[in-house]
DOVOTOR-379920 format. One record per residue: residue in three letters; x, y, z of N, C-alpha, C, O, CB in turn. Coordinates in steps of 0.05 Angstrom, whole numbers, plus 5000, padded with zeros to 4 digits. Atoms other than C-alpha are relative to their C-alpha. Glycine has a CB too. Layout:
<sites>
AlaXYZXYZXYZXYZXYZ...
</sites>
This chain:
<sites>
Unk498849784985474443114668500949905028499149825043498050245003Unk498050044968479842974735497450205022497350455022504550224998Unk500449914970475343084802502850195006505250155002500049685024Unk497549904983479243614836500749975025499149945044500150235000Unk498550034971484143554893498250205022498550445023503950124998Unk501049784986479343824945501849985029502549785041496649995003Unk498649994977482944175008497450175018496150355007503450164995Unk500949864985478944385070501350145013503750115015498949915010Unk498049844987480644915112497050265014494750285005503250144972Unk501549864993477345495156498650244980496450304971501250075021Unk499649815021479646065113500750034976503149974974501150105004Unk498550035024481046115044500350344994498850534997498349804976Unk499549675007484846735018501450014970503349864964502350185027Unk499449975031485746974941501650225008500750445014497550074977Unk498249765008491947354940502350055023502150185043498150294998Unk497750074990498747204964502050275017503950245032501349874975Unk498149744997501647924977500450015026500149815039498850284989Unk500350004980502648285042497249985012497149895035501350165005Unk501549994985495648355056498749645012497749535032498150204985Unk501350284998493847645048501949775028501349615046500549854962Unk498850264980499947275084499750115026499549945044503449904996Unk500149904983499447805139497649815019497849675039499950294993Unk503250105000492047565145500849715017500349635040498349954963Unk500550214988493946915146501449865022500849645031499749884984Unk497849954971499746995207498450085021498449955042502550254998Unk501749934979495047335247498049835012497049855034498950204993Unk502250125001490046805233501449695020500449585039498749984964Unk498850204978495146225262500250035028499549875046502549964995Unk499849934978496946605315497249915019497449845042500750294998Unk502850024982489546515342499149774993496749724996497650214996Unk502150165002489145875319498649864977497549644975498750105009Unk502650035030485445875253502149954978504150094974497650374989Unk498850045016487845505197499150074970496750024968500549795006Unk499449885018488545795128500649874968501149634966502050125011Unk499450075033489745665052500550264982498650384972497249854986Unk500349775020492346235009501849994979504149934976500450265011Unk499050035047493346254927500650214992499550414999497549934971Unk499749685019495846764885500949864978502449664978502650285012Unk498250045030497446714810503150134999503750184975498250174974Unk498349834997503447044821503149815002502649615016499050195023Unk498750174980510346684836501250155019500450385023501949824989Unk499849964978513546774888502750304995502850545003500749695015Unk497749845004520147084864498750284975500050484968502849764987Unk500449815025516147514807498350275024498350505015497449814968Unk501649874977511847864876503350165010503450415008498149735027Unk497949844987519448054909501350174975502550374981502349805017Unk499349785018521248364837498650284997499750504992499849884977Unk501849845002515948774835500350295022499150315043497549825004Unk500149744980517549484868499050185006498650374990501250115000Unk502649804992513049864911501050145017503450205018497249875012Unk499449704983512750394964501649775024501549535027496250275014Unk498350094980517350305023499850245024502050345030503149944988Unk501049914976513850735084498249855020495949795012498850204994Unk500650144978512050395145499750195026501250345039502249795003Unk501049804968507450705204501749865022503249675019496049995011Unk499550124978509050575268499149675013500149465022498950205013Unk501350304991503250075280501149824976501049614989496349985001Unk498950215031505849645213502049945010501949715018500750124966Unk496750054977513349645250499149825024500349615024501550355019Unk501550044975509549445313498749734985500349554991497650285012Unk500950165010505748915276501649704994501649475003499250134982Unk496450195015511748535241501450005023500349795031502550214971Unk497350064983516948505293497949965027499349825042502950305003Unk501050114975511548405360498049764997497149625016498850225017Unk501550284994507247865325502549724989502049484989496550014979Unk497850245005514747495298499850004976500949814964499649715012Unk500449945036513547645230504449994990505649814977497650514992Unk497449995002521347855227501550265016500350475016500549994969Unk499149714989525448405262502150144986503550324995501049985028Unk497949865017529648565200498550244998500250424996500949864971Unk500749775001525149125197501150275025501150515021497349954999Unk499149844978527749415264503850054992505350244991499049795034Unk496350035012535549205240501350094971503750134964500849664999Unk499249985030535149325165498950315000500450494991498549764976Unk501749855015529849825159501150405011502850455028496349875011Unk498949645004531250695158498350145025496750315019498750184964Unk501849774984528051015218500450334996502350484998500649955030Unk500849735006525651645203498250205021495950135027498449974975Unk500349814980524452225253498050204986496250294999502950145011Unk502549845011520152635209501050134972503450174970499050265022Unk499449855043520552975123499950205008499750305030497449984967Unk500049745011520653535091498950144980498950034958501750034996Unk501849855017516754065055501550144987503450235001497950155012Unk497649885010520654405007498150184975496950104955502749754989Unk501949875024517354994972500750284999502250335018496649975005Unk499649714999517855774957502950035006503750235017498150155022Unk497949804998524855744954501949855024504349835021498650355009Unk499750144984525655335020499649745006497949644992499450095011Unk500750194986525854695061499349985027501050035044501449884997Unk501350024970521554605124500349745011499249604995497050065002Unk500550244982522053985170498150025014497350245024501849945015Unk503550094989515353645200501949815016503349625008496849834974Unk498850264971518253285268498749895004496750015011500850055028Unk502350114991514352775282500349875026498149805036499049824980Unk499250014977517552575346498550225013496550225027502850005001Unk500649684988516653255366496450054999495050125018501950284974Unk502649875001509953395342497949785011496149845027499450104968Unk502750174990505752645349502549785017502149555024497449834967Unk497350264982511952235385499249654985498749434996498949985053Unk499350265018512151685327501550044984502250274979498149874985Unk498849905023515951575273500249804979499749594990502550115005Unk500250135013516551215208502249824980504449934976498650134993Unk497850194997520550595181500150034966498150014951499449665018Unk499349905034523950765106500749584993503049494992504350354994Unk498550245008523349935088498249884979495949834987500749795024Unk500750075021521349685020498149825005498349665024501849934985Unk502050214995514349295006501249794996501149655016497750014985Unk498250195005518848774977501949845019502349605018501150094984Unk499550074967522148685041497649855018497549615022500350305016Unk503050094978515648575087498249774979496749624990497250355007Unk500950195015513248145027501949735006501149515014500050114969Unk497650314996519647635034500649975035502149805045504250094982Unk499550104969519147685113497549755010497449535020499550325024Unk502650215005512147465105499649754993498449565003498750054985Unk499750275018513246995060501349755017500349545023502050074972Unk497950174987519646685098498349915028498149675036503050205007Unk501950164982514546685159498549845004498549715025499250045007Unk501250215003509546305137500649664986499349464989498550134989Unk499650214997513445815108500649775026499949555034501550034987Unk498950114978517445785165497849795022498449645040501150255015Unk501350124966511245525209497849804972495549734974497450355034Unk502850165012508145135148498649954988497949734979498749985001Unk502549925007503245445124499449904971501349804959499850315002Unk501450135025499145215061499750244981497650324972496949845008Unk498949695021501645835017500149814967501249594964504850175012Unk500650135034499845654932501450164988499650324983496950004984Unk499049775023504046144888499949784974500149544973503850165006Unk499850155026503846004815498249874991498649744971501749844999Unk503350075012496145824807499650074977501050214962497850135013Unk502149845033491745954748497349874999496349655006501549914962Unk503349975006484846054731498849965022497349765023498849804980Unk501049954970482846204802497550124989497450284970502150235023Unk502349915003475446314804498849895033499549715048498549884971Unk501850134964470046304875497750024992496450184978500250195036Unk503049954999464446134882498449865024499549705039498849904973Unk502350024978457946044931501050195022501350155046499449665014Unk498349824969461046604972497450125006497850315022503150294996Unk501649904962453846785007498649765005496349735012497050325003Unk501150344981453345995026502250065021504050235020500649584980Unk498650064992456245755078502249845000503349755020499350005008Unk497850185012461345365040501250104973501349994952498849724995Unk498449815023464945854996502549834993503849695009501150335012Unk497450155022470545544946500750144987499350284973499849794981Unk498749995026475745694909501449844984501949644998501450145001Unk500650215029477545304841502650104988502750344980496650084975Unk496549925022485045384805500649704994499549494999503850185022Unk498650215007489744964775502450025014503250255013500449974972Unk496950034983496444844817502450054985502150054960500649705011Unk497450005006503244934804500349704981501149674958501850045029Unk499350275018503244144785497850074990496549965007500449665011Unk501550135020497444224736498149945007496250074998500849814989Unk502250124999492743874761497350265016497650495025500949715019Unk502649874995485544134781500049975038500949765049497149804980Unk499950024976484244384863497950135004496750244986502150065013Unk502249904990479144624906499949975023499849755035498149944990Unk499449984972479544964970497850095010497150335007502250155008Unk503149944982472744915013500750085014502950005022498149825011Unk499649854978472245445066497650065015495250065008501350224993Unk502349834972468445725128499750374980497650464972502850055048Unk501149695005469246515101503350054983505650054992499150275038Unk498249895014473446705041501250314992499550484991499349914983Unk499049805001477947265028501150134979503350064972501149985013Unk498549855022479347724973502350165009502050305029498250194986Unk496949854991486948034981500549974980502949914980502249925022Unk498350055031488147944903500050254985499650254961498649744979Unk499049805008489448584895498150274979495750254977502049864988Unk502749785008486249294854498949864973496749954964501350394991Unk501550215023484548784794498449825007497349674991501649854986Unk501550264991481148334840497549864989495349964986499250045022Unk502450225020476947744806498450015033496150105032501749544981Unk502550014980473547684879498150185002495750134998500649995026Unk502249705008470348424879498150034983496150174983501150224990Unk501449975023468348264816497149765002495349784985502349944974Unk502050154987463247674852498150105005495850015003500649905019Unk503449914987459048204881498750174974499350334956500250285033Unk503249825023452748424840500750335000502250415018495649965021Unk499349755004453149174819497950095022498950245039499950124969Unk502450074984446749144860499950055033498350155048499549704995Unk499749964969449849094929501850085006502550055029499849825016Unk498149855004455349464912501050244991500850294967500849924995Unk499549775010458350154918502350144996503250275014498950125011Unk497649925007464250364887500550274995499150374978500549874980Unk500249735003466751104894502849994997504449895012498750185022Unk497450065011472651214848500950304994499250484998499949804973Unk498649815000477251764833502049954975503149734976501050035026Unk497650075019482351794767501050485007499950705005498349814949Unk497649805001488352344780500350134971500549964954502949835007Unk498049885023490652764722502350034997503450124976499750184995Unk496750075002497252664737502149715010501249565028501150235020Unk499050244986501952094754502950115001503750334995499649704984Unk498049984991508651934778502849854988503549624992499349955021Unk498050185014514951804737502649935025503750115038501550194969Unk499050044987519251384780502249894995502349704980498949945010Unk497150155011526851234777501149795028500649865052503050314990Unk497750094981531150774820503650084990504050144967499549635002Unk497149965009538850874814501649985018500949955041500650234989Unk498350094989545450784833501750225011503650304998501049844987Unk498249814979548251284888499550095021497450045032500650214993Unk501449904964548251604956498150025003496649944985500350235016Unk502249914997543151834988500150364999501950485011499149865025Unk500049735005541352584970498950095028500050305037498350104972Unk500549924976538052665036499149765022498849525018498050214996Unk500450174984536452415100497149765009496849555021500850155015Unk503149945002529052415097499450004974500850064955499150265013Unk501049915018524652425054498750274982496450324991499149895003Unk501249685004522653155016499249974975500149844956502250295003Unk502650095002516253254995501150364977501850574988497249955035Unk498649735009518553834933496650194981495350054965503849904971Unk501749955013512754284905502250244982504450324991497250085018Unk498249905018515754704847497850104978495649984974502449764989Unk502249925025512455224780499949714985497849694972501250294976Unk499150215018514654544745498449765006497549604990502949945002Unk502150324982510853984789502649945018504950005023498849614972Unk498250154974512253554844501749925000501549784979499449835013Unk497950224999518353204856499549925027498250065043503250084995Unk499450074977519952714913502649884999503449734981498249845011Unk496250205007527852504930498849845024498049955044504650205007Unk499450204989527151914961501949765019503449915032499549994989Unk498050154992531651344993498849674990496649644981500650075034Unk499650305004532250564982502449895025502149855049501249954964Unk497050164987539250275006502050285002501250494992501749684973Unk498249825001545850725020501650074984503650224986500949995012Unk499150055030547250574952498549994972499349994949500949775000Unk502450035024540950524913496850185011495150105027499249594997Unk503049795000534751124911498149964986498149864963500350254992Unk502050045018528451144898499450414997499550585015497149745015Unk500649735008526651854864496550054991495249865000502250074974Unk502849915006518952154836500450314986502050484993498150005031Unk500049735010517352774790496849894983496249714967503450124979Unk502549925015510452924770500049924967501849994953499650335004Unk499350035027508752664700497350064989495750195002501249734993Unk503949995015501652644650500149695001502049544994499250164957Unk501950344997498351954661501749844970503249664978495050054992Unk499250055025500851774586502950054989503849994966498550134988Unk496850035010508251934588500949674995500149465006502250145026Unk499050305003512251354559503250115011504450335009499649834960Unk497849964982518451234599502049934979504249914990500049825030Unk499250085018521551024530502050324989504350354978497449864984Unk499849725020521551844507502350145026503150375022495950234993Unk498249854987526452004566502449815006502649585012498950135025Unk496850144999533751894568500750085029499450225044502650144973Unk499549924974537651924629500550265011500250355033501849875006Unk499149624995539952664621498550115004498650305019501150194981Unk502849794989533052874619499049955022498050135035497549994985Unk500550154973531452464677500750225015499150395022501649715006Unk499249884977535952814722500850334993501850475011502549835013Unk499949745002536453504686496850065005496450305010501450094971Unk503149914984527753494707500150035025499050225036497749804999Unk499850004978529653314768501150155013499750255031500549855004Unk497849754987535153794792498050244999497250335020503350074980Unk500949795008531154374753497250015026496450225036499449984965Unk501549914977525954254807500250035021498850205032498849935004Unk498750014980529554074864501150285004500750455021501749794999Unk498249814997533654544854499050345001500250555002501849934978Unk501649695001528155124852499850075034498750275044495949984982Unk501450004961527755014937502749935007502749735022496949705016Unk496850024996536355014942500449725002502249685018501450155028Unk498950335000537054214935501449954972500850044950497249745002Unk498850125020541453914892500749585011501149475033503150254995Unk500150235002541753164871502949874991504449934972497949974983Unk497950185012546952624872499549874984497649724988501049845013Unk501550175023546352314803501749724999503949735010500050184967Unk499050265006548251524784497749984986495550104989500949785023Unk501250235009546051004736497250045005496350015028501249775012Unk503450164997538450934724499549754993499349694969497850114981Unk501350265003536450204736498049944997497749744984500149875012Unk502450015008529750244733498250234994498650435007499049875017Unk502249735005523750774704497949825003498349584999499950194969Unk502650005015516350694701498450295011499150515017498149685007Unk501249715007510851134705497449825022496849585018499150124956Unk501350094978505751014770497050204998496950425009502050045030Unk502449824999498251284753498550005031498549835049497849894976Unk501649994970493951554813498049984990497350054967499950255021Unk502449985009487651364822498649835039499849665053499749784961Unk500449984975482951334893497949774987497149784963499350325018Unk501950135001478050744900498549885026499749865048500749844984Unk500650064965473450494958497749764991496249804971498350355025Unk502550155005468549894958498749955027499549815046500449724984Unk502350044980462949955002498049784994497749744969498550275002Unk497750104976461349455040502049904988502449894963499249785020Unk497550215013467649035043498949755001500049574987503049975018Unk500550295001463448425059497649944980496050124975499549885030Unk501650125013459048005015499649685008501249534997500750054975Unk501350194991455647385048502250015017502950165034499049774984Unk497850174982461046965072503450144985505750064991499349564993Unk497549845010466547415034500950195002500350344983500350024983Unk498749755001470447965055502650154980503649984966500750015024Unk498749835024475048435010501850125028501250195050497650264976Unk497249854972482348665049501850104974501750004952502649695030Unk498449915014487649095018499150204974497050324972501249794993Unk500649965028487949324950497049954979495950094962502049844991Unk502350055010481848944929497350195007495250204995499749745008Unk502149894987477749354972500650335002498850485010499749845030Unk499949735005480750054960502950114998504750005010498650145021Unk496749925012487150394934499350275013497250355021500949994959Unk499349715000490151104945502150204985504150074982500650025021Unk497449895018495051554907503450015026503750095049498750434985Unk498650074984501351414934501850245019503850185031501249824985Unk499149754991503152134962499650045033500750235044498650214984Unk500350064976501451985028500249735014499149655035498150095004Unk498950174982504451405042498849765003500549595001500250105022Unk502550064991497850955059499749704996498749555013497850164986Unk501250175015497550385009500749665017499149485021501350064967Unk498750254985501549805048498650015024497149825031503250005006Unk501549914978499250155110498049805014497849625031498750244991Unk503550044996491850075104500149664995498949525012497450204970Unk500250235002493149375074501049755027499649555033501350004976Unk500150044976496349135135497550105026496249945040502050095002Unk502250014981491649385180497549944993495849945011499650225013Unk502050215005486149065143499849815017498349765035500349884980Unk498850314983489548435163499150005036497549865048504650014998Unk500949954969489148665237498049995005497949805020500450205011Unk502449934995482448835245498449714980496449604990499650374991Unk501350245005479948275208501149755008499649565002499749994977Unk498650234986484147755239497649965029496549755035503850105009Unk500650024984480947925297495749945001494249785012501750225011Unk502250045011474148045270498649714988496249674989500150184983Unk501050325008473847225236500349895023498749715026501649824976Unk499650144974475846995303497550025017497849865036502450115017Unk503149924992468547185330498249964983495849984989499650275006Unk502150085015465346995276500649734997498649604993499550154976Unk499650264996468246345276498949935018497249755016502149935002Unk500650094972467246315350497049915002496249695005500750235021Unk503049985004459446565345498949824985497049714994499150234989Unk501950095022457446225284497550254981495550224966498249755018Unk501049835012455346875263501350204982503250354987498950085015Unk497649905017457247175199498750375001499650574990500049804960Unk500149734995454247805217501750165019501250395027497950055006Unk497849864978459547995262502650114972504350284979501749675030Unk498549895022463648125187498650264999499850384981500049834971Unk501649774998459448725194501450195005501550394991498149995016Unk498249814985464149055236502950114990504150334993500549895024Unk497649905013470348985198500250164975502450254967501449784996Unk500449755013466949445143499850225015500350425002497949994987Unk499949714991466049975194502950085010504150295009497850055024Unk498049864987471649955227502749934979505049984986500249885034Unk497649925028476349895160499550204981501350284965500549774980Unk500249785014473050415128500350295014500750495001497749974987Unk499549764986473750955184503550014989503650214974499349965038Unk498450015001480750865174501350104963503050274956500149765014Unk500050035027480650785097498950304987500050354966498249734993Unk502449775003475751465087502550175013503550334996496349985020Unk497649824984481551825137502750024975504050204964501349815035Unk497049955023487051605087499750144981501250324971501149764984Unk500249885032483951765029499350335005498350434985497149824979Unk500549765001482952435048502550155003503050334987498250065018Unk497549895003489952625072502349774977504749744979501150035035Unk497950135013492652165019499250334963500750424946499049494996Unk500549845017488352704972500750315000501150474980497849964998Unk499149754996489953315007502850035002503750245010499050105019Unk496749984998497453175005500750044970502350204961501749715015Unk499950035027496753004932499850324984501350424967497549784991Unk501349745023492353714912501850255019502150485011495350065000Unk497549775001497354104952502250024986502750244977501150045019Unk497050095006504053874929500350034965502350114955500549635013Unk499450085030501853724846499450234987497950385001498349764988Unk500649885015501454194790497849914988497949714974501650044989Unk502650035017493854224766500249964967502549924957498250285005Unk499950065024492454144697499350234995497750315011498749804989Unk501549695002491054884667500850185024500550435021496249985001Unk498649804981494455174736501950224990503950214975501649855017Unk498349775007496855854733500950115020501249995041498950184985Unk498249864971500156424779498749905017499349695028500350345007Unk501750124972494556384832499949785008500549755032497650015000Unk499350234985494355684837502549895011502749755032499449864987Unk497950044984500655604850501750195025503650095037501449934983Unk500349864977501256164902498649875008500049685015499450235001Unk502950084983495655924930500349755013498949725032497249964982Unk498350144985499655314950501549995012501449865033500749914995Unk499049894976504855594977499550115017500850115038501150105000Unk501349984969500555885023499349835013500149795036497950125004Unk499950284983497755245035501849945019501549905043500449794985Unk498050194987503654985051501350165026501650055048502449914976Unk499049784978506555615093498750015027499650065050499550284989Unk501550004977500355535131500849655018501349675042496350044989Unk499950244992501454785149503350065017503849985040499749784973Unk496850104992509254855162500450365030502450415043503250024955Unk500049764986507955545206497750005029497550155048499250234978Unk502950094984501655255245500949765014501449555003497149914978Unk500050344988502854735304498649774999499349535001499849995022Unk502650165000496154485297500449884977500349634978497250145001Unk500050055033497254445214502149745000501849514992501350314978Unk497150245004504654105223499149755018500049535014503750155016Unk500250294983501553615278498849874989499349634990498949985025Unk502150175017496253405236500449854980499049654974498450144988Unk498150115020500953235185501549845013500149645011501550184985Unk499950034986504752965227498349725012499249505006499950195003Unk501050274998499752445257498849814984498849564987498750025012Unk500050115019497052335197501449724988500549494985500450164992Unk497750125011503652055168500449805013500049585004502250145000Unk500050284984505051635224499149825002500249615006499849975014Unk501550285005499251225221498050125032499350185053502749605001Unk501449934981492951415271499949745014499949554998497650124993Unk499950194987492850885329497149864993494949964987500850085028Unk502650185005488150235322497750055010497850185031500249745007Unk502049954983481250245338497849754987495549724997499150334999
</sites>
């Protein structure tokens, strides 16, 4: 058996995405050098299409640490959505109400800025691994173990390794059931999602509750939308043709006076919700960022979000534990990523159980939302809350 190519390095990080390269930009910036793998390639990560809402601090992040400023030049600034229910559409200002506002620019975007950045300066970025496994992560000499792009056998010795490989993560799966608490959530509904080829139906995004279920009209490019309509966990995107597509869609939209520009469907799938949290995030010498460490349903926006500001707060957090020599200072970046994480998931849940059709919902329940919602969009306090929410609560 081939000795493997061993590489040293401070940090080692499983999982190439935004949370990981962010991580490991922040981590140059101060200094600290890096190693991060993903099975993934490179170009199969920018195919892959995800949410495209950006807080304030995430905008702020990317363009003031040099990440790229196509986000300021490319990306959709957005002044505040819309609630669209009973018949009507309400606007939530968020200027007005929390004086932020939010950037309409695809994960796939901030993934290839990332990317382009860290080449740009260097960095020791792996796409296209396999059979990634870690181990001794509560020594002080945690490793990870793949095979390379060329084939051959590697192994990257580290100071404090990093899970960022996402809600499947093989690192999570390191810690004992024992010292680990996982508090999960599965949705009864999910989200059938189209992209397509035409204007934009609105300016903003609107947020549609309907007897029928949720819709969301969306945006992409000034040429290409992203759309949403409430589905069952188990629809196959096979059983709908395009007519039904956009005759579901209108029929709900269109219950709150909207009507839809239709084009071309280029892409469908079907997006299940489901809430997860792993308490702690650290284990010995291993912390958990992103995805690996907790998901949200995507109705509030959150998921990129939170994964970026992982990055933040632990960037800063290994830089003191490097410094110290003390790995109990990882301590902190479980408290202070789960305050944050515990906040999302609550307005990522209460946006969700207002907006969706229950399972078994009848008249009352769905009155009983439009009050909800009447109260929120009629209430300064309700609309601000929403409102700051959305934006992204400032660091701490």
């Amino acid at each position: 058996m081939t000795a493997p190519e061993i590489t040293t390095t401070r940090v080692g990080i499983v999982g190439g995405g935004p949370a990981g390269l962010m991580l490991s930009h922040l981590l140059a910036l101060r200094g600290i050098d890096s190693v991060v793998v993903d099975h993934r390639e490179r170009a199969d990560i920018e195919r892959t299409a995800r949410a495209g809402i950006l807080e304030a601090d995430s905008v702020r992040m990317l363009s003031e640490t040099g990440v790229s400023q196509r986000v300021l030049t490319e990306g959709d600034r957005h002044h505040g959505t819309c609630l669209a229910f009973g018949g009507e559409v309400h606007r939530i200002d968020f200027q007005e109400l929390a004086g932020a506002s939010v950037w309409l620019y695809p994960q796939t975007e901030v993934f290839a800025d990332l990317a382009d950045a860290r080449a740009a300066a260097g960095a020791d970025v792996r796409f296209g691994v396999r059979d990634t496994t870690v181990h001794d992560v509560t020594t002080t000499r945690p490793a990870i173990r793949f095979t390379g792009a060329d084939g051959r056998a590697h192994e990257i010795r580290c100071r404090y390794l990093v899970g960022a490989d996402g809600s499947h993560s093989l690192c999570r799966h390191q810690i004992p059931a024992s010292e680990v608490r996982q508090y999960r959530k599965e949705y009864p509904y999910a989200w059938f999602g189209i992209l397509c080829e035409a204007p934009k139906s609105a300016p903003e995004l609107i947020y549609n509750h309907s007897d029928r279920g949720f819709a969301l009209i969306s945006q992409r490019t000034e040429t290409t939308q992203r759309m949403y309509f409430q589905c069952d966990p188990d629809t196959d995107v096979d059983d709908w043709s395009g007519d039904r597509i956009w005759t579901e869609l209108q029929a709900r939209v269109g219950a709150n006076g909207h009507e839809l520009v239709e084009g071309p469907i280029i892409d469908r799938s079907v997006l299940r919700f489901r809430s997860n949290v792993v308490e702690p995030m650290r284990h010995g010498a291993m912390v958990l960022a992103g995805d690996a460490a907790h998901t949200v349903p995507p109705t509030g926006a959150k998921g990129l979000n939170l994964a970026l500001a992982d990055a933040a707060v632990l960037a800063e957090v290994l830089e003191r534990a490097l410094a110290t020599k003390d790995d109990d200072v990882l301590d902190e970046y479980t408290r202070r990523a789960l305050d944050r994480v515990w906040r999302s998931q609550h307005f990522s849940y209460w946006m969700t159980a207002m907006l969706h059709r229950g399972p078994g919902a009848d008249e009352f329940d769905l009155r009983r939302q439009v009050a909800e919602l009447r109260s929120v969009v009629r209430s300064t306090a309700g609309a601000t809350y929403l409102a700051e929410a959305y934006t992204g609560w400032p660091a701490r």
